[in-house]
C-alpha positions, -999 to +999 in steps of 0.1 A: +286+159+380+258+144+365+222+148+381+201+112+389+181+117+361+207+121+334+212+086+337+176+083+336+170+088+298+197+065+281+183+035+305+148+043+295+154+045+260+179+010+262+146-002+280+121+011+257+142-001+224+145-038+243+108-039+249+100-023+212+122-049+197+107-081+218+076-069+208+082-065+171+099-101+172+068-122+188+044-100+160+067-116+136+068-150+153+028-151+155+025-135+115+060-139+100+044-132+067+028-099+055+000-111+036-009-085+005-033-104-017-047-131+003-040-163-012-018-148-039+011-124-025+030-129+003+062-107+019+086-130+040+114-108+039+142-105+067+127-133+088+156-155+098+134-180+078+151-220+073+124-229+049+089-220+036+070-209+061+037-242+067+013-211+066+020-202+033-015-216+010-005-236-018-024-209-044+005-183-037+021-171-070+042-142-061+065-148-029+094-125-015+117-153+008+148-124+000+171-119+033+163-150+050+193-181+053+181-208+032+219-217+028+209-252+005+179-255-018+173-292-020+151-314-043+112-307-043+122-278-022+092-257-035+071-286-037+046-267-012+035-238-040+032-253-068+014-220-085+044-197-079+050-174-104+070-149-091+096-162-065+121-140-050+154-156-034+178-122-033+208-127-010+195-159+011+230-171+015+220-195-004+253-216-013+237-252-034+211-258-054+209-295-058+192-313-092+153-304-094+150-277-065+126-258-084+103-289-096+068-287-101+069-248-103+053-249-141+038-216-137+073-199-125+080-165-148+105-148-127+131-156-107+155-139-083+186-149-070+210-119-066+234-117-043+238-155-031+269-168-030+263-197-053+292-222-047+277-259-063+248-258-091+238-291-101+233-302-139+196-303-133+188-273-111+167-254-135+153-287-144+116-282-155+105-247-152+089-243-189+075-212-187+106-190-172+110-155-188+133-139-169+161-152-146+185-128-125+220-143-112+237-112-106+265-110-078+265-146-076+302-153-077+297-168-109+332-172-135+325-191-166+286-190-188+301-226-198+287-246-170+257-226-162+226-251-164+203-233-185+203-249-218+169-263-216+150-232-206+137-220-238+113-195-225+138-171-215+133-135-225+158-119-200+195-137-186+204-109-158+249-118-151+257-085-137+283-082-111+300-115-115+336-128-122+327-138-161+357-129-182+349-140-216+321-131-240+322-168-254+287-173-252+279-214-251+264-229-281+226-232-265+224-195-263+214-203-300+181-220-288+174-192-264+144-178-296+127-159-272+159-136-256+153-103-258+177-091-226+212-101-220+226-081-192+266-090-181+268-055-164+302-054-142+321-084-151+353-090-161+354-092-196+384-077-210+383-084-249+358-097-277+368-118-300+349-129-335+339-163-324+321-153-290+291-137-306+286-159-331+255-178-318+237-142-317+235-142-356+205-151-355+191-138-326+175-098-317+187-087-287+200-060-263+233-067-249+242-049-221+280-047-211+283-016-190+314-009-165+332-038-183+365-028-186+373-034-227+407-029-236+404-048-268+381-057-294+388-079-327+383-061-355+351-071-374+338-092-342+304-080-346+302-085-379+269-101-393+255-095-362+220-079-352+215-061-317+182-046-307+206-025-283+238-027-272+253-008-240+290+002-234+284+028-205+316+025-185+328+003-208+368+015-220+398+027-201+400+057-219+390+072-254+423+061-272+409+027-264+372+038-271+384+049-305+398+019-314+375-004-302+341+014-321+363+013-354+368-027-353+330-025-343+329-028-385+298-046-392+276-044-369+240-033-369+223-018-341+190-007-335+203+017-307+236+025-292+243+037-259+278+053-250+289+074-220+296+075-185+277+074-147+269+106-126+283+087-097+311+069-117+334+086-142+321+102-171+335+098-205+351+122-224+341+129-260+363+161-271+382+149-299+361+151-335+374+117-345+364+097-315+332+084-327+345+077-365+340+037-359+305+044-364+306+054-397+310+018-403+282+003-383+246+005-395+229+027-363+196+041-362+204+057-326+226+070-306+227+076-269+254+098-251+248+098-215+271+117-186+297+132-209+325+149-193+332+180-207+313+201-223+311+201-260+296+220-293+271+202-318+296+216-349+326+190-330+308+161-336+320+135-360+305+136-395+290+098-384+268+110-357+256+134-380+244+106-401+222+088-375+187+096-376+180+097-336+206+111-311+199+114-278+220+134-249+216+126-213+229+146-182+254+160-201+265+202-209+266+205-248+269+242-265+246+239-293+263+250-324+250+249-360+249+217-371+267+206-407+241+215-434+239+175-445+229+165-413+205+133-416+193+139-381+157+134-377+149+127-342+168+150-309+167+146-274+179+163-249+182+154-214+191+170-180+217+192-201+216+223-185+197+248-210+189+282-199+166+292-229+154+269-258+183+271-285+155+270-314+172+293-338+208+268-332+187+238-345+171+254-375+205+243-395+186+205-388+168+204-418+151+172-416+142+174-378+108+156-373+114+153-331+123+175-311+126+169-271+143+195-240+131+180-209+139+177-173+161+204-168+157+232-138+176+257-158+156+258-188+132+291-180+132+310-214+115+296-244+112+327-271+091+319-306+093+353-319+132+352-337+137+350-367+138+314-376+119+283-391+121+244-381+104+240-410+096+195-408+090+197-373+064+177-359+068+168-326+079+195-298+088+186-262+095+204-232+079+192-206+091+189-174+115+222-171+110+254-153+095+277-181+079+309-175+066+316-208+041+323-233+025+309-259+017+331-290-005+307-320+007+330-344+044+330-342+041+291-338+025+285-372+051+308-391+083+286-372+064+253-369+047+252-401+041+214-399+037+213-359+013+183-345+024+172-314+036+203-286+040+192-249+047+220-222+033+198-192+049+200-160+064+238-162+059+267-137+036+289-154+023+288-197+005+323-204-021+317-237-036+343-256-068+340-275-053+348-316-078+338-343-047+324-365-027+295-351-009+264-361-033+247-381-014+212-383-014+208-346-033+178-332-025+179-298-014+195-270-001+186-234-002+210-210-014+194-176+004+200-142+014+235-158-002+269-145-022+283-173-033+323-172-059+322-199-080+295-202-112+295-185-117+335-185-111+338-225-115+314-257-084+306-254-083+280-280-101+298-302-074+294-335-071+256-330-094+238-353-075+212-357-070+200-329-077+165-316-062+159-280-060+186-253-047+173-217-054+205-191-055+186-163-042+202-131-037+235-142-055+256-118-079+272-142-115+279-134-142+277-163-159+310-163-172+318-199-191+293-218-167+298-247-141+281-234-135+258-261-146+276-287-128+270-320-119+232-312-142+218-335-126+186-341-115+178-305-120+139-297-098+140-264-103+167-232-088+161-203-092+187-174-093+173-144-079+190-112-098+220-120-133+243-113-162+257-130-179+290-119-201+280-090-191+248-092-214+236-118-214+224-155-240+243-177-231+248-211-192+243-211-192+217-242-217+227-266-186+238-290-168+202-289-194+179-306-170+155-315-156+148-286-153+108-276-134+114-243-139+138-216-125+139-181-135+163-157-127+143-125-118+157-093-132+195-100-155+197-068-185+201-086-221+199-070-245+202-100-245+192-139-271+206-159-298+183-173-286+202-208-248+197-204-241+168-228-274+177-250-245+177-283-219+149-273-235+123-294-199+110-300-189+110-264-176+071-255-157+080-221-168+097-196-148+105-160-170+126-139-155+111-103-140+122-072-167+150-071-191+162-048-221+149-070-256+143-042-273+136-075-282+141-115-309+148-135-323+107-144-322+121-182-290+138-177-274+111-207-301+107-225-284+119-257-251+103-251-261+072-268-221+066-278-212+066-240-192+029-240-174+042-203-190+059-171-170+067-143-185+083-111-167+068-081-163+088-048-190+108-052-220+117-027-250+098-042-272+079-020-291+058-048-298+055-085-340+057-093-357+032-119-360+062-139-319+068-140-314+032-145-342+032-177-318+059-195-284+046-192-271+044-228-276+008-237-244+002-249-228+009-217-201-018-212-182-004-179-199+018-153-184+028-117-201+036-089-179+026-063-171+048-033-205+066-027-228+071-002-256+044-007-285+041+008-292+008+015-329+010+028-356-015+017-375+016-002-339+015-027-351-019-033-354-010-069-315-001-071-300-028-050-314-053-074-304-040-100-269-041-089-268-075-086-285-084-118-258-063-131-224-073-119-204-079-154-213-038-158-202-030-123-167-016-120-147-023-083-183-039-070-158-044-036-159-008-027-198-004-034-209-005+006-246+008+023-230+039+039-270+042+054-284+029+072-265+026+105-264-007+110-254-020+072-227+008+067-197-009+051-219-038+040-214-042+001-241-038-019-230-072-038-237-093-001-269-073+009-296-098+012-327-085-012-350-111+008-345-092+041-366-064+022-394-089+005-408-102+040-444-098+047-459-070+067-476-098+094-440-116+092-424-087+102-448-079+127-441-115+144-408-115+143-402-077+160-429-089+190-406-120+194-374-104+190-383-076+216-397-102+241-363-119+235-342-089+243-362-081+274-357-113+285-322-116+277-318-082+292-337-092+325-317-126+327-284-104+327-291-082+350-306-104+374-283-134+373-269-136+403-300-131+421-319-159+398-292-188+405-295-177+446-328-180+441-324-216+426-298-227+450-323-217+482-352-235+466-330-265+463-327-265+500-290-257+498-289-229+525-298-258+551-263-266+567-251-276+607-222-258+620-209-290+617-201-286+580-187-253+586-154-255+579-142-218+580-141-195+607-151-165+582-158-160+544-143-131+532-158-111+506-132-079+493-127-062+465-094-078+447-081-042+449-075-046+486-064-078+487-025-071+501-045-055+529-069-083+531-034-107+535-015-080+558-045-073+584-068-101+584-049-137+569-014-128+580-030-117+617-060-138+626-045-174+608-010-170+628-022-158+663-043-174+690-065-181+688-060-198+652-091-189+630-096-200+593-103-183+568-123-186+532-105-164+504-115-168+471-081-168+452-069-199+469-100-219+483-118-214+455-121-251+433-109-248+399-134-255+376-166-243+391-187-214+385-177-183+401-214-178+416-213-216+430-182-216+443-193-185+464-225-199+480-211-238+486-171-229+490-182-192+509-212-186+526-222-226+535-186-238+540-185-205+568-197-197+603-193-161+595-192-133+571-163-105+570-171-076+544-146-054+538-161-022+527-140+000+507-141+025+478-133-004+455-161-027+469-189-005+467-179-004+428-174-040+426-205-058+409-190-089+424-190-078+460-226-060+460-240-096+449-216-113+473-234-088+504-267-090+492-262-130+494-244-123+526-277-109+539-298-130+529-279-158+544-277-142+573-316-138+576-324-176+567-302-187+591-314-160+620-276-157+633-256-124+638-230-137+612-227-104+593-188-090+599-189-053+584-152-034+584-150+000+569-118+011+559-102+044+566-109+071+534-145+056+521-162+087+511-192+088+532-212+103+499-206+072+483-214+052+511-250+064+515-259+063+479-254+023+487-287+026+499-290-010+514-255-007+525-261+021+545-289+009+560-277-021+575-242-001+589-270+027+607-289-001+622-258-021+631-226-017+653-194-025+626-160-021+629-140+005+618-103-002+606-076+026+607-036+026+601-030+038+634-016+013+662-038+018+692-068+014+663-054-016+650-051-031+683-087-023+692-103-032+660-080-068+659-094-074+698-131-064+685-128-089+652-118-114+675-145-112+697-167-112+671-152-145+651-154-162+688-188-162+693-208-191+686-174-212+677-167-244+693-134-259+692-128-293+683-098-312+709-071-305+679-079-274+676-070-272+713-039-294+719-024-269+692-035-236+711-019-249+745+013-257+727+016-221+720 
């Protein structure tokens, strides 16, 4: 059997999911909008939204309305924004647009309207939107291009038709107007064949035609012919390679800048084992190839002769067995993709005579890459094999005998690259990626040492720590070093670039350093960039650049300075264009005077001026420095003098006022004579004054008991005699203590912490003073901690010197303390001949 609180938890969390989702829906009712550049971008996705929300400023220019039920887009319907740019309508069940929905949105580059089940498009519902580039109406039940109201926009660069219904290529005759298409997309339709009319207002038009997961089972011979595609795409596109075959060889005439066959990882994947299949390209005028997600696994020496004839071919997640390629080969740029490499097949490729390009990327497998065979890629240029996992080394010498003509090598993104320092190298190379690889080398050695030649060196990120101040020796002609993400010995810059006079951009961000040597740049007279942020930089020498006269760019953001001096600002280069500062610790004192003026004199200069803010002193932090007011530091010494006496008189007095309130406004109310008051105007038995903590005992033991017995007394409580309207402090003197004969204090733990009720008893006493009656009612309540009690110093005095009732939850107590009260609230009270009729009817 279940315990009682297994059913507990599932009502709790059914609870706590109700309350979580009420909650989430009024946040949403009081901001349905996420607002993410004010006045410019606005989120009102998934909002049950009928229309454009009336908070929405007519300066947006990018809003998301996508998952809301808009259902009918009527005339003027955006009239509201008129500086929209960037609207997004995806799947708003949006069923009509009516002539002119989008008028007046002149500015509109992009729209979205996937996914809506578009039933009725009137003839003018595009009407006026000159400056649309790109329009999206995929999965929008659409059949036929022949009615689509489009003709007129003759800014579009990109018609997005995937996932519709459209079974015919026959595109309309105003595609012909359409000068500035660059993107045709009719991804998953229905289009089944191509005949030689359809394309034939593309003639004169350069664009990428994309007709993946189409399923083709037929194709006109010589339908493309004359025609000129940027690229097209047939991924997905045929049955089955019989029908492949046929369909590339009455491809005849076309010319493509890029071709892109194959299948999806998630879809099936074509299969490309027969020699012949790709023969219709022999016949088409190709300049690259794609094959992505092939099937089965197949050698370079299978291919047909026409692929061989392409100058770029590129494989993507596909298994290939690299074979020797045919000796005539015209291939001059190869990619390779996801394809599951263990080791770099170098000495397979050196049958590709005129290979300029050669890239191995993004593939787990790939761990070995050996230089030291016997073999030569004697044109290659351009080596990448970036992200892999290779564990490797690099050896200069052995690269210069294979790569003789090597400029471009990329290793970025491996495990671990081992350099040695070698005085002979590849002396064509020009740069080199390595960053986000772990180098053993570098830093400890002159690692570099063989590369003259070199112009661009990326190291960022490769945990290496500068230790030797012949580090780049050898790199003579370096323009480019990028090294961020690493250290220096001691965390300091000393002589590191006195080799690499030439350089023009140097990036040493995010290293943790603490000093730079007033020496350190002494020889970059070339230098234009320099990053030197995210450091932990308290401050540099004020002639630290005075030699890089070149410097164009100077980044320092989120470092620790506090200030820049007159003498630091007097030796910034002068042709410094872009300088940034932002996230430091400023100082924004009056004696940085200098400084803070300067940065406003020089905002153009200024990079992200937003995130400049006083992090000192106290009371400015997160000010920025562009809103600090330079007058507040240019007042006069007798001014200031002035204004401090006056502002501490102020503060005393405000301070005084405060605390003393209460007693102030009694005071005023007894000086008007308004404690003066017959028993005649009393029209309350008792006022009582109780902490609202113990008010249900207050309405158990005192207004439940004394109002329904006899005698009938009548009470004053604050929550319903109180007028509506009137100052707490008035209605307790006129509505409590004058209105009352007596006064009933109920002291508990709760009233002696009250503020409320220690003014309402010190009243109480007074009162009872002017008036020289015994009208003071004291009832302690069982638990008040006599500690407590007699640090109430004027409390406790009056209960020693007084006899007061004691109240405890026992009924012979109760009985005594109710016949005491009573006593008590009888004396001095005169009945009027109601008031008695009533009390003998009981």
């Amino acid at each position: 059997m279940l315990q009682r609180g297994a059913y507990c938890l599932p009502v709790f969390v059914t609870l706590f999911s109700a309350v979580f989702f009420r909650i989430r829906l009024i946040a949403r009712e009081l901001n349905p909008c996420l607002q993410v550049t004010p006045g410019i971008t606005y989120i009102c996705m998934e909002l049950n939204l009928r229309g454009i929300p009336p908070d929405i400023p007519n300066s947006t220019q990018n809003l998301d309305l996508s998952f809301n039920p808009l259902e009918v887009l009527n005339s003027n319907y955006f009239s509201s924004v008129p500086a929209l740019r960037l609207l997004d309508l995806i799947r708003c069940h949006i069923t009509t647009i009516e002539d002119n929905a989008f008028a007046g949105l002149h500015n509109l580059s992009v729209l979205l309207l996937t996914g809506n089940p578009l039933q009725f498009l009137g003839p003018r519902a595009f009407q006026v939107l000159p400056s649309l580039h790109r329009l999206v109406l995929a999965e929008t039940s659409l059949s036929s291009l022949d009615h689509l109201p489009i003709g007129h926009l003759m800014t579009l660069e990109e018609l997005n038709l995937s996932n519709n219904f459209i079974d015919s290529l026959k595109l309309p005759k105003y595609f012909s107007q359409f000068t500035h298409l660059k993107h045709l997309i009719l991804k998953s339709n229905k289009i089944s064949s191509i005949f030689r009319e359809d394309l034939d207002v593309l003639s004169a038009l350069n664009i990428t035609l994309v007709l993946c997961k189409n399923d083709i089972k037929y194709i006109q011979p010589r339908s493309f012919k004359g025609i000129y595609l940027q690229e097209l795409s047939l991924r997905a596109s045929f049955e089955n390679s019989n029908i492949m075959h046929v369909g590339l060889l009455n491809m005849t005439g076309l010319r493509v800048n890029s071709l892109v066959l194959g299948g999806y990882r998630n879809l099936r994947k074509e299969k490309l084992s027969k020699k012949e299949l790709l023969d219709g390209l022999c016949h088409t005028d190709i300049q690259k190839i794609t094959l992505i997600c092939i099937r089965d696994a197949f050698t370079t020496d299978s291919f047909s002769d026409c692929v061989n004839d392409i100058s770029t071919v590129r494989f993507v997640d596909s298994y290939i067995r690299i074979e020797n390629f045919p000796g005539n080969t015209s291939i001059r740029h190869l990619e390779f993709k996801t394809t599951g490499f263990h080791r770099v097949p170098l000495e397979k490729l050196a049958s590709l005579k005129e290979l300029r390009v050669l890239h191995i990327t993004d593939s787990d497998e790939l761990r070995e890459f050996d230089v030291r065979r016997n073999w030569t890629l004697q044109k290659l240029e351009i080596l990448n094999l970036s992200n892999n996992n290779l564990n490797t080394g690099l050896h200069w010498h052995y690269l210069k005998i294979h790569f003789p003509h090597l400029k471009v090598l990329n290793l970025s993104f491996n495990p671990l690259v081992r350099v040695s320092g070698e005085l002979t190298g590849p002396i064509t190379l020009k740069k080199m990626d390595l960053q986000h690889s772990k180098l053993i080398g570098p830093g400890t050695i002159p690692a570099f040492m063989c590369l003259r030649n070199l112009i661009y060196l990326d190291i960022s990120y490769t945990s290496i720590s500068i230790n030797t101040e012949c580090s780049f020796c050898g790199l003579d002609n370096l323009e480019v070093l990028k090294m961020a993400g690493n250290s220096f010995k001691d965390n300091q810059v000393v002589n590191t670039f006195t080799n690499v006079t030439k350089l023009k951009i140097l990036d040493i961000s995010n290293c943790q350093l603490q000093h730079v040597s007033l020496n350190s740049f002494d020889f970059l007279h070339d230098l234009r960039e320099l990053n030197i942020s995210n450091n932990k930089l308290l401050d540099f020498h004020p002639e630290l650049y005075i030699h890089l006269g070149a410097l164009v760019i100077l980044d320092v953001h989120s470092n620790q300075l506090i200030t820049l001096t007159k003498k630091h600002l007097e030796n910034l280069p002068s042709g410094l264009k872009k300088l940034d500062l932002s996230q430091n610790l400023f100082d924004c004192s009056c004696d940085r005077l200098d400084f803070l003026q300067w940065v406003k004199e020089h905002e153009d200069l200024l990079l992200h001026t937003e995130m400049m803010k006083c992090h000192s002193p106290s009371y400015l932090k997160d000010t920025q420095l562009m809103h600090f007011d330079i007058s507040y530091c240019q007042v006069s010494t007798t001014t200031v003098s002035v204004l401090v006496s006056i502002s501490v008189i102020v503060v005393l007095s405000l301070i005084l006022v405060y605390k003393f309130y209460f007693h102030l406004y009694y005071m005023m109310v007894l000086l008007s004579g308004g404690h003066s008051s017959t028993d005649h105007n009393k029209i309350y038995d008792a006022f009582v004054i109780y902490s609202s903590q113990d008010q249900v005992w207050v309405k158990q033991e005192l207004e439940e008991t004394l109002e329904s017995g006899v005698p009938r007394f009548c009470l004053c409580l604050h929550y319903r005699d109180f007028r509506p309207g009137v100052p707490v402090v008035t209605n307790i003197i006129k509505e409590g203590f004058h209105s009352s004969r007596k006064v009933i204090a109920v002291v508990s733990t709760h009233f002696m912490e009250s503020r409320w009720c220690n003014f309402e008893l010190e009243v109480a006493q007074s009162w009872q003073l002017l008036d020289s009656k015994a009208s003071l009612i004291f009832v302690v309540l069982d638990g008040v901690d006599k500690v407590v009690l007699r640090s109430k110093l004027g409390l406790f005095r009056y209960l020693r010197r007084n006899t007061y009732l004691v109240w405890k939850d026992r009924e012979v107590n109760r009985h005594v303390f109710l016949r005491q009260l009573k006593a008590a609230l009888l004396d001095g009270k005169t009945w009027t001949e109601d008031e008695l009729r009533s009390m003998l009817k009981k």
